[in-house]
N, C-alpha and C positions, 0 to 999 in steps of 0.2 A: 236326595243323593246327587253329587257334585261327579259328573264325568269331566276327566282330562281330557285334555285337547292333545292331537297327537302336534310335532313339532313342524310339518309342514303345516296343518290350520292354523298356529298361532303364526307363523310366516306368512301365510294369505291373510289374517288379520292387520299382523302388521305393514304387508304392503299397501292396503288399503288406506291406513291411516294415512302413511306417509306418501301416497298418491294425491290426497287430500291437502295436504299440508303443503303441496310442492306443486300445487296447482296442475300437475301432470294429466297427458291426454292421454287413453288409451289409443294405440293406436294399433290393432290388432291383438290377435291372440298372444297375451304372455308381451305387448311390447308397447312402451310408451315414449309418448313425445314429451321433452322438459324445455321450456326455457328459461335460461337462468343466464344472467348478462344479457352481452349482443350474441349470442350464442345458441343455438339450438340443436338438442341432442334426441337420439334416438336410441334407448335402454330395452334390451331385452338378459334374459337368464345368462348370453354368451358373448354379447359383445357389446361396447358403448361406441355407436358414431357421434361425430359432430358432422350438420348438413348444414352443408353454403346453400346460398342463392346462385351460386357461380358455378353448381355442378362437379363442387369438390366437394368429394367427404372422407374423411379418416374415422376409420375404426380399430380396434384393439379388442381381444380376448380378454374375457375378465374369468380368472381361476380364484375358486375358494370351494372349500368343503362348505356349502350349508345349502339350503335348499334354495331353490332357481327365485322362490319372489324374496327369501331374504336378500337374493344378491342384488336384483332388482331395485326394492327397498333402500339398498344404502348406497347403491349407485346414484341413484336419486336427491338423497338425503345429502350426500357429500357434493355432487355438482349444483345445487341449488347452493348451497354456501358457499362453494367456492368454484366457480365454472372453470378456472385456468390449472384446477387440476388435472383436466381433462391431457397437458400434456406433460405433467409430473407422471401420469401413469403411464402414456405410451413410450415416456425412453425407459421407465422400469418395468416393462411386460411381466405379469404371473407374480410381481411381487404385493403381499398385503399393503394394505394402507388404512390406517386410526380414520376414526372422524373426523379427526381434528387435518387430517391432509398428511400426517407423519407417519415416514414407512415404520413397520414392525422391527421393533430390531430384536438380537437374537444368537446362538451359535447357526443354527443353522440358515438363517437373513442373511447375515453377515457374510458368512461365505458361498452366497449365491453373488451378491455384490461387487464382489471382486473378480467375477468371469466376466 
């Protein structure tokens, strides 16, 4: 007899892989260190920084419905492939974005877009 996995366990599965794969640290509960480029980021459920050497860092709120290590997971997945998204997302705050780096579009995208 085959038990389902509920959707947060297959979410901690998949964060795992993709910790794996992105060479990522943990760096406390729920928050990991990536680097990807000359860049280094710090990912947790609620916000992506990037940390200087120079004692600057910027962060952004990252909004999605799905559960806290999915977000994790493709935060991860999308800055490893492309680190300079890091500031495609902070002039679009709370908007989705593909894997590929491309925002969602949409009726209701679309007219968030234009505030």
């Amino acid at each position: 007899m085959q038990i389902e996995s509920t959707r947060a366990q297959r979410a901690a599965k998949y964060l795992k892989r993709i910790v794996a794969l992105t060479e990522a640290k943990q760096d406390g509960p729920g928050k990991y260190r990536l680097k990807a480029g000359r860049r280094h980021f710090l990912v947790d459920s609620e916000f992506v920084r990037v940390i200087s050497h120079r004692s600057k860092s910027t962060c952004f709120s990252v909004a999605a419905d799905m559960p806290s290590a999915e977000r994790i997971a493709s935060a991860l997945l999308q800055l490893k492939n492309n680190p300079r998204l890091f500031e495609v997302w902070g002039e679009w705050r709370g908007l989705p974005f593909k894997a590929n780096g491309h925002m969602f579009r949409g009726t209701y995208w679309s007219d968030r877009n234009e505030t």
